[in-house]
ZANU-977223 format. One line per field, with one value per residue: residue number from 1; residue in one letter; z, y, x of N, C-alpha, C in turn. Coordinates in nm, 3 decimals. Each point is the difference from the previous one (the first is absolute). Last residue first. Example, Ala and Ser with C-alpha at 12.3 -4.5 7.8 and 13.67 -1.06 7.14 Angstrom:
i = c(2_1)
aa = c(S_A)
n_zz = c(0.708_-0.007)
n_yy = c(-0.225_-0.572)
n_xx = c(1.285_0.029)
ca_zz = c(0.006_0.000)
ca_yy = c(0.119_0.119)
ca_xx = c(0.082_-0.089)
c_zz = c(0.073_0.000)
c_yy = c(0.109_0.120)
c_xx = c(-0.077_0.090)
// end
This chain:
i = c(228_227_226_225_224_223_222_221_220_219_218_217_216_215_214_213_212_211_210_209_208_207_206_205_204_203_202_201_200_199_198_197_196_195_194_193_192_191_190_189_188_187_186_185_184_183_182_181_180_179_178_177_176_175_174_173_172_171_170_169_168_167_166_165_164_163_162_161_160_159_158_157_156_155_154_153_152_151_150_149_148_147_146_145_144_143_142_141_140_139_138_137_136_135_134_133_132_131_130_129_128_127_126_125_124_123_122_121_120_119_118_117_116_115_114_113_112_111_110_109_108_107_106_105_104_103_102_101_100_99_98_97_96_95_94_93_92_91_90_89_88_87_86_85_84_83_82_81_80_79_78_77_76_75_74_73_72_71_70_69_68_67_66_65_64_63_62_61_60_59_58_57_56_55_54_53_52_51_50_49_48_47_46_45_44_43_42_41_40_39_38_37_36_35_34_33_32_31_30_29_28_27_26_25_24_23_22_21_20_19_18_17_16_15_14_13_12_11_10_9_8_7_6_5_4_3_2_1)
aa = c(X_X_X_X_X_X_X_X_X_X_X_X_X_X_X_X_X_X_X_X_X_X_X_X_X_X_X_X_X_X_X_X_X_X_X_X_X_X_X_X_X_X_X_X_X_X_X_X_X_X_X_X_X_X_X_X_X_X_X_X_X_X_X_X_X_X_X_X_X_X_X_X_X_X_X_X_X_X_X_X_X_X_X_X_X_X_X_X_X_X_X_X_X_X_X_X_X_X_X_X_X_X_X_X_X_X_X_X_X_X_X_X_X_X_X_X_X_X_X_X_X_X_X_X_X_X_X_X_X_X_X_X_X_X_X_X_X_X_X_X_X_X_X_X_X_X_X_X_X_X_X_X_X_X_X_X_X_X_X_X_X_X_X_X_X_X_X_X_X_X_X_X_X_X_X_X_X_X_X_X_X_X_X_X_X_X_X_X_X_X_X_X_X_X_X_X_X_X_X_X_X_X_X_X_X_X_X_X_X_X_X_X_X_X_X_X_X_X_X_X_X_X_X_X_X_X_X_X)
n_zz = c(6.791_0.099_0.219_-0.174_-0.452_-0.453_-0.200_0.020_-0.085_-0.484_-0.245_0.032_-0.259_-0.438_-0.133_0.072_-0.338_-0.413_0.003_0.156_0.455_0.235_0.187_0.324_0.209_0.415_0.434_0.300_-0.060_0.154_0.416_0.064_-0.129_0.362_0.313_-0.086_-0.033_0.382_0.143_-0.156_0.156_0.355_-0.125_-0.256_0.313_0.216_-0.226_-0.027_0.351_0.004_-0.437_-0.408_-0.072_0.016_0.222_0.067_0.215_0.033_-0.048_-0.378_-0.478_-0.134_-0.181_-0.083_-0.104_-0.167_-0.564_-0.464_-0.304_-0.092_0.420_0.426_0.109_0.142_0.420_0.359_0.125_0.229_0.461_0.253_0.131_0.353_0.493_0.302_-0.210_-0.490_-0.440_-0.499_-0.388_-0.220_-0.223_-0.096_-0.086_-0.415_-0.193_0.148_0.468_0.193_-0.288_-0.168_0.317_0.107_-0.246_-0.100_-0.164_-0.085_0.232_0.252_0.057_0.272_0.295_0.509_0.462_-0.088_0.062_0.448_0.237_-0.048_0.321_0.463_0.236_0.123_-0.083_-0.050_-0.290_-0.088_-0.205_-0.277_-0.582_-0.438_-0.142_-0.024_0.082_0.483_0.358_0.058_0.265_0.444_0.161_0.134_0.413_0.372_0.271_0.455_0.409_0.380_0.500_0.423_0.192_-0.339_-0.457_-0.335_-0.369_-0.503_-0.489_-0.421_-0.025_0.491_0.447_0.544_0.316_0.370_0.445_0.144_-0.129_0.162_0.079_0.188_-0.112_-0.372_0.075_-0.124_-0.216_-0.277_-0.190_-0.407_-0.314_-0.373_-0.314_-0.355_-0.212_-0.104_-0.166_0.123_0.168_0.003_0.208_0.155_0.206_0.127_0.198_0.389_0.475_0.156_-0.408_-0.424_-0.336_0.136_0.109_0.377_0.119_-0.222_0.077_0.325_-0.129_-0.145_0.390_0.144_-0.217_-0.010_0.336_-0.143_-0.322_0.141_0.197_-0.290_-0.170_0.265_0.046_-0.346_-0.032_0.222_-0.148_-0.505_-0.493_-0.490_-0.101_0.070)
n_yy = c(-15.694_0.407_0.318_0.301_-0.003_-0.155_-0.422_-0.026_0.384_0.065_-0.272_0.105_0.408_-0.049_-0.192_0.251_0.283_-0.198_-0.031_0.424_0.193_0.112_0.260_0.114_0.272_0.294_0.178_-0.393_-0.256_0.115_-0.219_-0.464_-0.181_0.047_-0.393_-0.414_-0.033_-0.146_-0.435_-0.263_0.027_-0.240_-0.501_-0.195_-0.007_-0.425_-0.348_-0.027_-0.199_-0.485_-0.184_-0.007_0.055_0.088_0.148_0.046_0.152_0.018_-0.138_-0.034_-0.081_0.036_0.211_-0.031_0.135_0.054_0.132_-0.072_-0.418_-0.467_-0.290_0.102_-0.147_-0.495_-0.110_0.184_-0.295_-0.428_0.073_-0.030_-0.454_-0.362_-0.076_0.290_0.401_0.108_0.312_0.367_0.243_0.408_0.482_0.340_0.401_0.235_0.107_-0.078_0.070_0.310_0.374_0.183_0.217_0.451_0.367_0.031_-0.192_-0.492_-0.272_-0.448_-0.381_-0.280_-0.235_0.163_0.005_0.100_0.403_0.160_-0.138_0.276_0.339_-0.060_-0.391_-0.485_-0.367_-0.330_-0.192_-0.304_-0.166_-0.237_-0.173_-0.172_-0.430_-0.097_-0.342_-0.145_0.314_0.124_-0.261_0.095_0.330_-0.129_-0.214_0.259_0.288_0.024_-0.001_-0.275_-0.207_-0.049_-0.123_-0.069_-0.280_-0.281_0.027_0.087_0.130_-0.118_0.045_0.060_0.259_0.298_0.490_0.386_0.207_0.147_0.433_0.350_0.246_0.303_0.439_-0.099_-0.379_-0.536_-0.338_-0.351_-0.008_0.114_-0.134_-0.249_-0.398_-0.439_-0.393_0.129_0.299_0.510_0.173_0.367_0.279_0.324_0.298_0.254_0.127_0.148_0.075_0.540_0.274_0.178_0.291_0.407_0.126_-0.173_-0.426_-0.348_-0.149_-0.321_-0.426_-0.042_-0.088_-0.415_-0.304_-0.069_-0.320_-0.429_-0.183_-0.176_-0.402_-0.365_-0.099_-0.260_-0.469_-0.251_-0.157_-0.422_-0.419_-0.176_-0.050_-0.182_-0.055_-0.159)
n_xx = c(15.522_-0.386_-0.413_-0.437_-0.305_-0.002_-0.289_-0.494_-0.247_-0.030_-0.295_-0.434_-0.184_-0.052_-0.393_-0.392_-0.050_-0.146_-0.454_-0.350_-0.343_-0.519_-0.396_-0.511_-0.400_-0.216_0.051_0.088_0.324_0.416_0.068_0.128_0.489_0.328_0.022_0.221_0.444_0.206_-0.017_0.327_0.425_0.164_0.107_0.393_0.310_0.072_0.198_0.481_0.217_0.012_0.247_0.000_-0.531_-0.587_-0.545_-0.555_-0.509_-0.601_-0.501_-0.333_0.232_0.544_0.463_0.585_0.546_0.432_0.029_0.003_-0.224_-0.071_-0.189_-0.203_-0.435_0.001_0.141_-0.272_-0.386_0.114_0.086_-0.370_-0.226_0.079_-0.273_-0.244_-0.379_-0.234_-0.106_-0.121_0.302_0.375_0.270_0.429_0.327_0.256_0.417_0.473_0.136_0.264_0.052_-0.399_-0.282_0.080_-0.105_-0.508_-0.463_-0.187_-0.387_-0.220_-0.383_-0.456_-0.343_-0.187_0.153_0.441_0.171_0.058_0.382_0.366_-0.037_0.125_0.271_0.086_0.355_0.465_0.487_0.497_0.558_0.358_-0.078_0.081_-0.245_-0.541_-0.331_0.001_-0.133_-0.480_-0.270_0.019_-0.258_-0.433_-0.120_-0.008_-0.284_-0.215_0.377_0.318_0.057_0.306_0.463_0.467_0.159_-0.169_-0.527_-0.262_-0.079_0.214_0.466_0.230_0.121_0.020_-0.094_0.031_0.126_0.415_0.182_-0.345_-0.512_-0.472_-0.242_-0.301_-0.352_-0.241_-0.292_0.353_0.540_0.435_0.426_0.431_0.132_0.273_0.316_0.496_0.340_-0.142_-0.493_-0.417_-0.412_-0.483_-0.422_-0.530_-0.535_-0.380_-0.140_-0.156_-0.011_0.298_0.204_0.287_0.507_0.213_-0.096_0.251_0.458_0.114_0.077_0.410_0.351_0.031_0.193_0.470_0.177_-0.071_0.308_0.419_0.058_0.039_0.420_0.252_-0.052_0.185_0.475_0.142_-0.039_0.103_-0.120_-0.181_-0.562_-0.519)
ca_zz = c(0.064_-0.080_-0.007_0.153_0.146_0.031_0.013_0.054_0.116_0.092_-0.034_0.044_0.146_-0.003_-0.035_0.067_0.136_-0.021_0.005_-0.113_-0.117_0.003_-0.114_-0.039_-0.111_-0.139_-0.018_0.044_-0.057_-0.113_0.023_0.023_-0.072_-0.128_0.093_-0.012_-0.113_0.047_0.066_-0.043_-0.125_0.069_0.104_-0.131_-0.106_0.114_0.030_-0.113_0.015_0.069_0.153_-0.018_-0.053_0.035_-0.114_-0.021_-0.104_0.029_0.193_0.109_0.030_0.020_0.051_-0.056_0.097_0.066_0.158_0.034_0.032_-0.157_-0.120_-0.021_-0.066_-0.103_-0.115_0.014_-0.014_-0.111_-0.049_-0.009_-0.149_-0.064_-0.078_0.094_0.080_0.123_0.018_0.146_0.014_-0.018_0.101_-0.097_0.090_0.148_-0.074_-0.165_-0.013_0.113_0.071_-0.069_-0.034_0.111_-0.053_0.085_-0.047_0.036_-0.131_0.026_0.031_-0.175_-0.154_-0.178_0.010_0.010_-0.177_-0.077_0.033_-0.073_-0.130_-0.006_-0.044_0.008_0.076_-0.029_0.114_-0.014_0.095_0.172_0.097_0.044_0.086_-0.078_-0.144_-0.104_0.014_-0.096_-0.134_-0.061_0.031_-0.181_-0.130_0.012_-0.203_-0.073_-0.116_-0.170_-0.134_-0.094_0.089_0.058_0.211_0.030_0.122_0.180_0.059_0.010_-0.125_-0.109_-0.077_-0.122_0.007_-0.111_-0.040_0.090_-0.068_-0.011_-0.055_0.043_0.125_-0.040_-0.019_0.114_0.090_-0.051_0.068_0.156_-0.029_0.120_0.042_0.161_-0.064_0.071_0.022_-0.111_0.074_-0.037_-0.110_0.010_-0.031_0.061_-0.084_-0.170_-0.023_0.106_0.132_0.027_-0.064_-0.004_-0.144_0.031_0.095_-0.062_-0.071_0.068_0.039_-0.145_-0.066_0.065_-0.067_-0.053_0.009_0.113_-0.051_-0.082_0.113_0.060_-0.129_0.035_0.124_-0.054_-0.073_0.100_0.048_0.133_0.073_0.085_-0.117_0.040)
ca_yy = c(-0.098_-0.146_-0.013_-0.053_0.032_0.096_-0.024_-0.149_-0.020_0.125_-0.076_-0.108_0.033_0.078_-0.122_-0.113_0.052_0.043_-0.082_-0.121_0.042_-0.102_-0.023_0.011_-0.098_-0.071_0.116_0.093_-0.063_0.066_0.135_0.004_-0.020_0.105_0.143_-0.034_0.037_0.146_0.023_-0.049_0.110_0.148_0.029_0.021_0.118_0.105_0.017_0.042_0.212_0.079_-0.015_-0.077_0.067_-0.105_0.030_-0.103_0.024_0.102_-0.041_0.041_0.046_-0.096_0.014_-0.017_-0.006_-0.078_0.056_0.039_0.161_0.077_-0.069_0.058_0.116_0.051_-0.037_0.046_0.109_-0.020_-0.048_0.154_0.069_0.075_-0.044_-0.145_0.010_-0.008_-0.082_-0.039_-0.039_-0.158_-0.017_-0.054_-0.069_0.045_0.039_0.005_-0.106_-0.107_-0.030_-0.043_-0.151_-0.101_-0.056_0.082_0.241_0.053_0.037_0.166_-0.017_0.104_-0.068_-0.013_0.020_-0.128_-0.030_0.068_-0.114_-0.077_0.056_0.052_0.128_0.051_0.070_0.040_0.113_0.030_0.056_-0.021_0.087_0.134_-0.042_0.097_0.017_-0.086_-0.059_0.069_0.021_-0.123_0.007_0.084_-0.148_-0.122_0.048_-0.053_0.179_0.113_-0.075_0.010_-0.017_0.053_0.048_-0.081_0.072_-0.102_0.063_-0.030_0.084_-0.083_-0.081_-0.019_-0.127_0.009_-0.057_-0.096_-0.111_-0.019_-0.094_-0.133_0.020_0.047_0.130_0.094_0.037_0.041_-0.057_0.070_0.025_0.066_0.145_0.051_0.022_-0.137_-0.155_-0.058_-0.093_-0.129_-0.013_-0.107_-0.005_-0.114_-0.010_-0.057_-0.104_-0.111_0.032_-0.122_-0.144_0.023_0.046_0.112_0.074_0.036_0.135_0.156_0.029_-0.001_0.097_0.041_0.002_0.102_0.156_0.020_0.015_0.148_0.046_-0.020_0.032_0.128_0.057_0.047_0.132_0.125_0.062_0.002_0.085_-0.051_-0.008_0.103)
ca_xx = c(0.118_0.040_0.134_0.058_-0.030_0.051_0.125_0.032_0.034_0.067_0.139_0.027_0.021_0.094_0.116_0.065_0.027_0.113_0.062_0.027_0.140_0.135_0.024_0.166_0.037_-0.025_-0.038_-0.115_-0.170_0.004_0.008_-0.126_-0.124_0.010_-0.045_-0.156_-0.052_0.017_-0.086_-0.082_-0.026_-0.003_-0.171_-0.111_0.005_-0.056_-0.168_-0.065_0.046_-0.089_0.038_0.174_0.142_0.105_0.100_0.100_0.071_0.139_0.088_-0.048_-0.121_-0.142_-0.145_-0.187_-0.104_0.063_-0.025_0.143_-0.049_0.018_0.084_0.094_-0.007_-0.071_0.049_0.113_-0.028_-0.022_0.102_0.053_-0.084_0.090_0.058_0.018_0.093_0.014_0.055_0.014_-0.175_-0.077_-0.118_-0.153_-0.013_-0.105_-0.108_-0.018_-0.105_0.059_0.151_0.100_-0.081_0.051_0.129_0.115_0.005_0.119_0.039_0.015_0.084_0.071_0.005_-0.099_-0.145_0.003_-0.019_-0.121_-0.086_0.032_-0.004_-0.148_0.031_-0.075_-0.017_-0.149_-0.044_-0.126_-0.108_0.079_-0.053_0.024_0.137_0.107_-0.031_0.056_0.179_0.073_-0.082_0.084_0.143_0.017_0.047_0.181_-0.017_-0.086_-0.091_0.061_-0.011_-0.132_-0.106_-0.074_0.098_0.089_0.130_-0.009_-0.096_-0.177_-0.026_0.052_-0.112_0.104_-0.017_0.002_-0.168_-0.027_0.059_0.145_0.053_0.051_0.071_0.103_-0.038_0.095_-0.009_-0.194_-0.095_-0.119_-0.089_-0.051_-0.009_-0.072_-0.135_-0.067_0.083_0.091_0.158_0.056_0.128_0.083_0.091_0.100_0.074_-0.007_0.082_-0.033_-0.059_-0.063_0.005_-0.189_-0.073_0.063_-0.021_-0.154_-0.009_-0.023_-0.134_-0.073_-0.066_-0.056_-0.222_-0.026_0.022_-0.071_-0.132_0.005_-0.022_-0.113_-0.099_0.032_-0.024_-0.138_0.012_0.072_-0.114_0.009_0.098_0.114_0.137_0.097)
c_zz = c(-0.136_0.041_-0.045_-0.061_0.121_0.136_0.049_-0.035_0.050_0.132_0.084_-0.004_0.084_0.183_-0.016_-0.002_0.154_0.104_0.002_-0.025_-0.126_-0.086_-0.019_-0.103_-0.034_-0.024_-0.163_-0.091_0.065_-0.097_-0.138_0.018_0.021_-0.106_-0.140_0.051_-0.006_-0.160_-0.082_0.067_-0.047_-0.123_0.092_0.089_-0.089_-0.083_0.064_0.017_-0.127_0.013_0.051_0.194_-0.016_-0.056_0.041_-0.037_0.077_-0.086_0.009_0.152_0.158_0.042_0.007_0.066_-0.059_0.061_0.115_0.164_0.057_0.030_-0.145_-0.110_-0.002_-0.039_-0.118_-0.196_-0.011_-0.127_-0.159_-0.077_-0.013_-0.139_-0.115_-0.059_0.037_0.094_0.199_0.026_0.194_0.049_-0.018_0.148_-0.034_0.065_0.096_-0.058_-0.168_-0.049_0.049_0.024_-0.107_-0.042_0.101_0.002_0.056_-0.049_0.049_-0.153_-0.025_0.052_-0.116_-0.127_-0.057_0.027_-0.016_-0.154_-0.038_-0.011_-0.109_-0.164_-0.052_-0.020_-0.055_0.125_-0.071_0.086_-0.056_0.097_0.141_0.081_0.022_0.081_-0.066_-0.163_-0.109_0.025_-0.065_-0.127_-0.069_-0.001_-0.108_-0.143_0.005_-0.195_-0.022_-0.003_-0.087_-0.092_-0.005_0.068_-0.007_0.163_0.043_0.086_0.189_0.058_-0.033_-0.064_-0.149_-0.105_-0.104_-0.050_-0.175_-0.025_0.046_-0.050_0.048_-0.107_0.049_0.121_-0.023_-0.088_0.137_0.127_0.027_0.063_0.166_-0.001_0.116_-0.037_0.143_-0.030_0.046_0.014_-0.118_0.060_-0.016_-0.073_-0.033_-0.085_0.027_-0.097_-0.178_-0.056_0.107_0.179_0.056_-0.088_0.004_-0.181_-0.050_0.113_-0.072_-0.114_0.089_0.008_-0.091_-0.048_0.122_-0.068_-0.084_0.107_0.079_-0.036_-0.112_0.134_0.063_-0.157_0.015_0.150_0.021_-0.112_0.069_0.140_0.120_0.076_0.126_-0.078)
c_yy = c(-0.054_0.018_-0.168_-0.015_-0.038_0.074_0.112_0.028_-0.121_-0.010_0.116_-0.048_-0.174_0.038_0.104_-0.067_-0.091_0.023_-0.013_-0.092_-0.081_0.082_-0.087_-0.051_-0.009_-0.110_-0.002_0.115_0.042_-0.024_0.101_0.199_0.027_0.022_0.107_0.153_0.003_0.052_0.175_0.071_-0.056_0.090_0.186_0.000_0.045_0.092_0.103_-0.011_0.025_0.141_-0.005_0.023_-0.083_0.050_-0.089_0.126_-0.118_-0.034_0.083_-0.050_-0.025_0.079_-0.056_-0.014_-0.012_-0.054_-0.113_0.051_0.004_0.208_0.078_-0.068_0.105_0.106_-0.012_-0.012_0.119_0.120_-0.007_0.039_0.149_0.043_0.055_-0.129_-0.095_-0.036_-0.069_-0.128_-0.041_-0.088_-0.148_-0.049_-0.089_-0.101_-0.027_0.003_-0.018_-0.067_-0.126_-0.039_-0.046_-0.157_-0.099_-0.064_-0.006_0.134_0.125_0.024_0.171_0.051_0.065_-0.081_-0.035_-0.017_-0.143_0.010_0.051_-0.117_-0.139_0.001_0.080_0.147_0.011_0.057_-0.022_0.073_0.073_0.034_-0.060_0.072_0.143_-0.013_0.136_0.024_-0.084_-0.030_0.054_-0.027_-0.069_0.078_0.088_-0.049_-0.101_0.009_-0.139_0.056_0.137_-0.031_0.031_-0.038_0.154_0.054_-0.157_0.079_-0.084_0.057_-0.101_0.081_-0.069_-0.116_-0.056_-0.169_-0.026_-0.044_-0.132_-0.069_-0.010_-0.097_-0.101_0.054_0.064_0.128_0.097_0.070_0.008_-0.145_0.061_0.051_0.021_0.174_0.059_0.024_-0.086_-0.112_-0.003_-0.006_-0.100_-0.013_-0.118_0.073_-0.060_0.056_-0.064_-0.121_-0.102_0.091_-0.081_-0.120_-0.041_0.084_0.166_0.110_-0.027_0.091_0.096_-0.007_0.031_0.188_0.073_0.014_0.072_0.160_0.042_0.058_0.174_0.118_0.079_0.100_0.120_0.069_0.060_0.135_0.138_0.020_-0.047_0.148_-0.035_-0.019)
c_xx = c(0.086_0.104_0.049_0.115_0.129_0.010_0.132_0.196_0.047_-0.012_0.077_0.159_0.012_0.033_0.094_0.070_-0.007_0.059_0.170_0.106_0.055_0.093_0.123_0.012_0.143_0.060_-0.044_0.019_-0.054_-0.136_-0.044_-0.076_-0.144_-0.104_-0.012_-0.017_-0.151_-0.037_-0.018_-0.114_-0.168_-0.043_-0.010_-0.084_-0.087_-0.001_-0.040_-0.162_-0.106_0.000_-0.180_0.010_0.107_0.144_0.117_0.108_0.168_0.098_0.065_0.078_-0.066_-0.107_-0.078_-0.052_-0.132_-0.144_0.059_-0.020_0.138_-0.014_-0.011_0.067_0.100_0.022_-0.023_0.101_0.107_-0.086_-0.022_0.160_0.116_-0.015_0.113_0.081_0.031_0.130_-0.022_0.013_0.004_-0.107_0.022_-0.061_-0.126_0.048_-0.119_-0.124_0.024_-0.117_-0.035_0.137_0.123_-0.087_0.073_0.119_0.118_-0.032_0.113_0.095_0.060_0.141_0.079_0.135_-0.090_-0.146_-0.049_-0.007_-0.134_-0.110_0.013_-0.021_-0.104_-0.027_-0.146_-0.050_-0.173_-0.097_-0.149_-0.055_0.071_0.010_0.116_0.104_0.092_0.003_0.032_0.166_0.143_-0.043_0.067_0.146_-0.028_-0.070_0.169_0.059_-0.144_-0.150_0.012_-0.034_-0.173_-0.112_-0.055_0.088_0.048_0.135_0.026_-0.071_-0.163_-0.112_0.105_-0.124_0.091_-0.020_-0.023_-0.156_-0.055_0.055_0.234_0.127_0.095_0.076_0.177_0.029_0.015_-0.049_-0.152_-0.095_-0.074_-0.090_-0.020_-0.089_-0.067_-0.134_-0.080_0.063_0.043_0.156_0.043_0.145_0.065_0.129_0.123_0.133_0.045_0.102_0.009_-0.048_-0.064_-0.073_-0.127_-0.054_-0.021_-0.060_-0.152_-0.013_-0.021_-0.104_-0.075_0.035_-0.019_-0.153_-0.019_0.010_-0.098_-0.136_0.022_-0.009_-0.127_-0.065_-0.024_-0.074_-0.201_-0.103_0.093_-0.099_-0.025_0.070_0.113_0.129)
// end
């Protein structure tokens, strides 16, 4: 653990925890995860810590308070439940992208029917180009419980600009500078798979070209919204 305070990492910590508990209402609430399955997590600024869903417990049920606290192995350190079955590919990727502040995995219909078969969603839409910089790639399957998935994760976002990847036959990772930000690449991510999948039913798509991507990318990563 780096040098903060505990008063400060307390209240660090109790922040967090209010705000996974909304962030797992807003999967709810964008059709993202069924019954108990799927999670949220965020990294402790200043302390090798994350926060993290509790396993198991049904989204009605969750509150700051149940929210679990875990070291960057994955082992809970406070909270009364035990953490997400997916804590140690979590922590996996905490460590290996010291970037990354939050990590979202869902189950999401569309997006998880790419994941299905193995294939990764090809950028047709200018919205893919804005927020994934080009497709959404596919990564290999990977078992559960340990921190393969993690390690899978980290593989196949390294050197890619996308936030989010489609493990074969499970669902779908996305990781952000925040959790808010994960939640996001996991709402657009779901809502480009639907489109895509839409537009391959009716032929043969046609990617946008490269350029146009790297053009429409740099314009929103940097022009887009309101700058400070």
């Amino acid at each position: 653990m780096r040098n903060v305070s505990a008063n400060i990492l307390s209240t660090v910590i109790g922040e967090i925890r209010h705000a996974l508990a909304g962030l797992h209402a807003a999967l709810v609430a964008n059709g993202l995860v069924a019954w108990t399955s799927g999670n949220v997590s965020a990294r402790v600024p200043g302390a090798d810590l994350l926060v993290i869903k509790p396993s198991g417990i049904g989204y009605d049920d969750l509150t700051p308070e149940s929210m679990v606290v875990c070291d960057l192995s994955g082992a809970r350190v406070d909270g009364d439940l035990s953490p997400s079955s997916d804590t140690a590919s979590h922590a996996y990727i905490y460590r290996h992208m010291p970037h990354v502040g939050g990590v979202v995995h869902t189950h999401s219909r569309y997006a998880t029917a790419w994941a299905a078969r193995g294939e990764p969603i090809p950028c047709v839409l200018t919205a893919m180009a804005d927020e994934f910089g080009g497709e959404i790639p596919a990564g290999p399957f990977a078992p559960i419980g340990g921190d393969e998935i993690g390690r899978a994760v980290v593989e196949t976002l390294t050197g890619h600009r996308s936030p989010a990847v489609l493990l074969r036959s499970h669902g779908v990772f996305t990781i952000g500078g925040t959790a808010r930000d994960a939640v996001k690449a996991a709402v657009m991510c779901e809502d480009v798979a639907a489109t895509v999948h839409l537009a391959a039913s009716r032929g043969e798509l046609t990617p946008l070209a490269q350029d146009r991507i790297d053009a429409l990318y740099r314009r929103y990563q940097t022009e887009y919204g309101q700058r400070r």
